[in-house]
N, C-alpha and C positions, 0 to 999 in steps of 0.2 A: 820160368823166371822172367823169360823179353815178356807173358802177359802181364804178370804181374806187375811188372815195371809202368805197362805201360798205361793200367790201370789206374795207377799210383798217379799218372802223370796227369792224365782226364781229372782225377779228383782234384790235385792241386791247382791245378790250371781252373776250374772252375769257383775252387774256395775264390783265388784271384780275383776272379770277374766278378763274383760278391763281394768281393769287399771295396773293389772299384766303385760297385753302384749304389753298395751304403753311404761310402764317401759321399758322394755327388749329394744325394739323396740330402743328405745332413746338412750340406753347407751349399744354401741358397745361394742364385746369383747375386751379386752386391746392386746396389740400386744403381744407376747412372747416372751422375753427374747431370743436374739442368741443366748449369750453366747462369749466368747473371739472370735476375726477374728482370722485364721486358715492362716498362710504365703504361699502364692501359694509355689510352687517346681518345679524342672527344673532337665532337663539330664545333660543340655551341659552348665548353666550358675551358676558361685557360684556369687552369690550378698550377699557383703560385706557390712552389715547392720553399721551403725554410734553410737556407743556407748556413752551413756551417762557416763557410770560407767564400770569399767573390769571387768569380772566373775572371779569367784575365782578357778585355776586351782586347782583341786582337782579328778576328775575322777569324781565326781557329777556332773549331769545337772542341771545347777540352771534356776529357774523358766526364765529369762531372755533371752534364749537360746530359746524359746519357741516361742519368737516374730521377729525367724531371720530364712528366706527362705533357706529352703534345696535342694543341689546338691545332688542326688540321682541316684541312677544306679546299674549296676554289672559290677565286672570289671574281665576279662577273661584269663585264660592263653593259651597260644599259642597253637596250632596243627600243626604249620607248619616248624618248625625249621629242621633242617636237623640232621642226625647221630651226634653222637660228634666224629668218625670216628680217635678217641685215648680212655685214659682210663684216668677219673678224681681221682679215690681213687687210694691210691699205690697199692691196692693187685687185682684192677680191670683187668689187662692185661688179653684177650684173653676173657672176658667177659663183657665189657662196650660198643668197638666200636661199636656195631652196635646200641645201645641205642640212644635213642633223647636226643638231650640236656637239654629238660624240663624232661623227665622220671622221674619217672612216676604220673605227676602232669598235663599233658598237658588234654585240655579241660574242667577242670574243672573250678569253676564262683564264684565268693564272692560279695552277696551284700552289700553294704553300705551307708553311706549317709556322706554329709561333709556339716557344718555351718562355717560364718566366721563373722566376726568384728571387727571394727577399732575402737581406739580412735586419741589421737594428737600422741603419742608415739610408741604403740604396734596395730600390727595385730595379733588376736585372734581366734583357730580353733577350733572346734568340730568335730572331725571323730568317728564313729562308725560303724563296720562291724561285721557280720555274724559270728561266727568262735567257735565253739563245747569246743573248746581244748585250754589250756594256754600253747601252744610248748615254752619249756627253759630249755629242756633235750638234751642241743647241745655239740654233738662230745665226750660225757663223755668216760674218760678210764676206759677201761675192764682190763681184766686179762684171754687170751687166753691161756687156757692149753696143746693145742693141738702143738701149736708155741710156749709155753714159752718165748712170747712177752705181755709184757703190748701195748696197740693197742685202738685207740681212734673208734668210731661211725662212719661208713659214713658222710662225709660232703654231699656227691651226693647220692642221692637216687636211689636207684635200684628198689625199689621193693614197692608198699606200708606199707610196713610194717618194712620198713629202712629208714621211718625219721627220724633220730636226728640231728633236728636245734632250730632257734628259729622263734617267728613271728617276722615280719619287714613289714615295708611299706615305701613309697619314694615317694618323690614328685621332679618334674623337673620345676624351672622355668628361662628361658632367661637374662642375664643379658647384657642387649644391644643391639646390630642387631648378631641374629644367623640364619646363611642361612639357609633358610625352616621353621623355628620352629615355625613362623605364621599359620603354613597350616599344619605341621607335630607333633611338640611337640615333643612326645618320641621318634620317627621314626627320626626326625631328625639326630639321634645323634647315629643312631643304625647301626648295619654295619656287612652285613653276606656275609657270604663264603669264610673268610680268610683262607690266606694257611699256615697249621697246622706244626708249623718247630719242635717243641720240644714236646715230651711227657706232656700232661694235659694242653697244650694251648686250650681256648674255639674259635673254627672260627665266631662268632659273639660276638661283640667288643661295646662299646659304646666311642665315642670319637665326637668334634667338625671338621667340614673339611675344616676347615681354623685358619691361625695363627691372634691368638689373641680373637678369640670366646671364650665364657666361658656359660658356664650354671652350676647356682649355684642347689645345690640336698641334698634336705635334706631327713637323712634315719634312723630314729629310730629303733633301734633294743632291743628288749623285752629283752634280758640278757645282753648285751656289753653297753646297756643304761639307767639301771636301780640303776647304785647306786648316781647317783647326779641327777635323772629324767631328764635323756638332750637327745634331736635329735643330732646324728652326722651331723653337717654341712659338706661338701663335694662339690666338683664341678667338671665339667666334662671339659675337654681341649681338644685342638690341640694335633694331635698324629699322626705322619705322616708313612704310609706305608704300605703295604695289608698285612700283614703276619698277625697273631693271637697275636703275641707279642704287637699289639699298643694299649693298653689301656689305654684311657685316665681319666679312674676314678683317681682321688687322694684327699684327704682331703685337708679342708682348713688351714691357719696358727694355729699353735698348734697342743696340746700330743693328739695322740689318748686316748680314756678311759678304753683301754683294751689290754691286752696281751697275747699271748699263754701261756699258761701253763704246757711249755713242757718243756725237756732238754736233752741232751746224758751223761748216763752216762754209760761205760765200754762195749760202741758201739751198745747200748741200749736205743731207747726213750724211756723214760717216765715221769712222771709228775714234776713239779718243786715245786708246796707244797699239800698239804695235811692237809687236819682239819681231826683227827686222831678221830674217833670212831664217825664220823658225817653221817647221811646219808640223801639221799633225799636232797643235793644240789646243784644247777647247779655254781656257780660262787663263786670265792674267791675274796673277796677286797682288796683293798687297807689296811683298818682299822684292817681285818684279820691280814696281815702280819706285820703292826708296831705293832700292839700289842700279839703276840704270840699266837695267837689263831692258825693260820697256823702255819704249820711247813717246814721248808726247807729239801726236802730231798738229801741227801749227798753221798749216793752208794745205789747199789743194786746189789743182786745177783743173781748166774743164776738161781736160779729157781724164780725170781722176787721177792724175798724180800725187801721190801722199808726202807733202814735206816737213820734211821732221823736226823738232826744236833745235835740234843744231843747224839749221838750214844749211848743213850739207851734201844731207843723205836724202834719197827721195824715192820711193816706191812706186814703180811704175806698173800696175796693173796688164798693162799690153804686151808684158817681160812674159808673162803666162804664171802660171801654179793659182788665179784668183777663181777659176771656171764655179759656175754653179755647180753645187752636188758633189763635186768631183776635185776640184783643187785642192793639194795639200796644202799650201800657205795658206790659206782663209783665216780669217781673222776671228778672234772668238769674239761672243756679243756681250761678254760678263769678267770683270774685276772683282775678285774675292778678298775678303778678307774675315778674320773673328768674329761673330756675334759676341754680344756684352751683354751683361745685366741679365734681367730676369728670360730675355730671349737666348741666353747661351746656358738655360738650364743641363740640358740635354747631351753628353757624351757619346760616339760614336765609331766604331769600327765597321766599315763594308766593304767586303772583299767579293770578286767578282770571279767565279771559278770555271766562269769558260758554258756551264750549263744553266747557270744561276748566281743568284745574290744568298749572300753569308752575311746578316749584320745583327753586331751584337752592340745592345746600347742600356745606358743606365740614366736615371735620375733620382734623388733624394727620394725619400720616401714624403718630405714635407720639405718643400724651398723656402718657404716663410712667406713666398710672392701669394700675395692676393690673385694672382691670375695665371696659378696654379693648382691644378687638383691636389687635392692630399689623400695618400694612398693608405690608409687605415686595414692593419691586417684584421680588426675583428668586424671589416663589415665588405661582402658582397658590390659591385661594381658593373656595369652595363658600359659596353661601349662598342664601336665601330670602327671598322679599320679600311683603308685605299690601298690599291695598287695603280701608279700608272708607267704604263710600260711605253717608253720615248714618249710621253704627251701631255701637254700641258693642261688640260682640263679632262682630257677625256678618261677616266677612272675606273675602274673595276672596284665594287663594294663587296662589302661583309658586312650588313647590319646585325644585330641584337646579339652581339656575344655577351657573355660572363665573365668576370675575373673573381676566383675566390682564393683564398690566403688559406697555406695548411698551418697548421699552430704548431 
């Protein structure tokens, strides 16, 4: 009987494990979850995704942004430029000319990436690049005691350790037929080995080489475009003649948003206002000066004492915080305010995340300005984009990209 049982027991037991492994057998594993599709990316092509709704310019990437293919790359600065064989800053003589004109920025690389999209009205960007540093410590004045000059920052850079600018970036695109700029983009419009007539002319020039060419350029600049968050719109023109003098950069219709913030007084530059006991700021506003937060300053003495419209406050340089390089108080070199007109096409969010720049910007699809591209989704686009990381001319390029529109 215990065989039979136990007989009994091996057979059940194994029906069991058959019909375990017919189960399994029957019902496949289920597929796995992808997960979201992943937008292919491209060096040379930005595909301009169709929006249903506008992102919200904020310096946030909104989830959105996520479902639109990335133009991606590094974009380079130059090794090839020639000497500037003059002297860019005033105190440069007999120590600049043999410098390059990029000095000392040349060969260095920024990666980044750029998203785009349209709706009926606005085209919509996403740039982000690489960049350690928030530069917007541009040109501040010191307080030189050796000179008993007040004395602003290099604008040009000597040395790695004499940047004071700010970051900027630039984009180029054609408004019309511009000779080459199918094949060339930035190079189009680029133009070296002028002959050097006047003290601090650059021998490479950017101008169009014929009359009535235009390329519209938009150039965000981190302190000159930060108090109404706008790209400077700007276009590049006809400019006839080999000398250094032809430059055909100029803005578009409208105030620029910014000013020097300089003056002579008693055959003495120096600053035109001042926020009195402020430190650690690069720019004075517009809202500064109508409302008295700035101050005008009215003389100064020889040993650089700053006296203020009210004559009876006065900034004494020798009090200390003015040092080169290094003083909090320093003066910024630039008063902001709104671009107008056809130069404040351009809307802007840049937010600075500690490893890099987040900046999201928009412009109509068509401003109606004459000296403005019009962004046409059923036709293909060439254009060129800048980086410059703290410097004011010396630029990392992307020539010959693509923009094409999804339907």
């Amino acid at each position: 009987m215990k065989k039979y049982f136990s007989y009994l027991t091996v057979i059940l037991f194994g029906a069991l494990l058959a019909f375990a492994s017919c189960s399994k057998d029957d019902d496949p594993e289920p597929t796995p979850d992808p997960g979201p599709t992943v937008p292919d990316s491209s060096t040379t092509d930005l595909n301009v995704k169709k929006f249903d709704a506008a992102p919200v310019l904020d310096g946030t990437i909104d989830e959105m942004w996520g479902e639109v293919e990335k133009l991606y790359g590094a974009a380079d600065v130059l090794t090839t430029l020639a000497n500037r064989n003059t002297y860019y800053n005033p105190d440069g003589e007999g120590t600049e000319e043999g410098l390059g004109i990029f000095h000392p920025y040349a060969g260095e690389s920024y990666d980044y990436s750029l998203r785009a999209g349209y709706d009926d009205e606005y085209i919509y960007f996403l740039m982000e690049w690489a960049d350690d540093e928030d530069s917007k410590d541009r040109q501040s004045w010191y307080w030189d005691p050796a000179d008993s000059l007040w004395k602003g920052e290099h604008k040009y850079a000597n040395a790695p350790d004499d940047k004071f600018y700010e970051d900027k970036f630039a984009f180029l695109f054609p408004i019309g037929d511009v000779e080459t700029f199918d094949n060339q983009t930035c190079w189009a419009t680029c133009h070296q080995g002028l002959n050097i007539v006047s003290t601090g002319q650059k021998h490479t020039r950017h101008y169009t080489s014929n009359v009535g060419e235009v390329v519209d350029m938009w150039h965000w600049k981190r302190v000159r475009g930060t108090y109404a968050d706008q790209v400077d719109d700007q276009q590049m023109v006809y400019n006839a003649g080999d000398d250094a003098g032809a430059n055909g950069r100029t803005g578009d219709e409208g105030d620029a948003g910014y000013s020097n913030n300089s003056q002579d007084l008693n055959g003495m530059s120096v600053p035109k206002y001042i926020i009195p006991l402020q430190e650690g700021y690069y720019w004075i506003s517009q809202d500064d000066i109508d409302d008295g937060t700035a101050k005008l300053i009215t003389n100064v003495t020889a040993e650089g004492v700053l006296i203020l419209d009210n004559g009876a406050s006065a900034i004494n340089p020798s009090a200390g915080g003015f040092e080169q390089g290094t003083g909090a108080m320093r003066i910024p070199s630039v008063t902001t305010k709104a671009f107008t007109m056809s130069r404040a096409d351009i809307d802007i969010k840049a937010v600075h995340t500690g490893t890099g720049w987040v900046c999201e910007f928009k412009r109509k699809l068509n401003t109606g300005h004459d000296d403005d591209v019009v962004f046409d989704p059923t036709q293909e686009l060439m254009f060129g984009l800048a980086i410059f990381n703290n410097a004011a001319i010396a630029h990392a390029i992307k020539a010959n990209l693509k923009m094409k529109f999804e339907q």
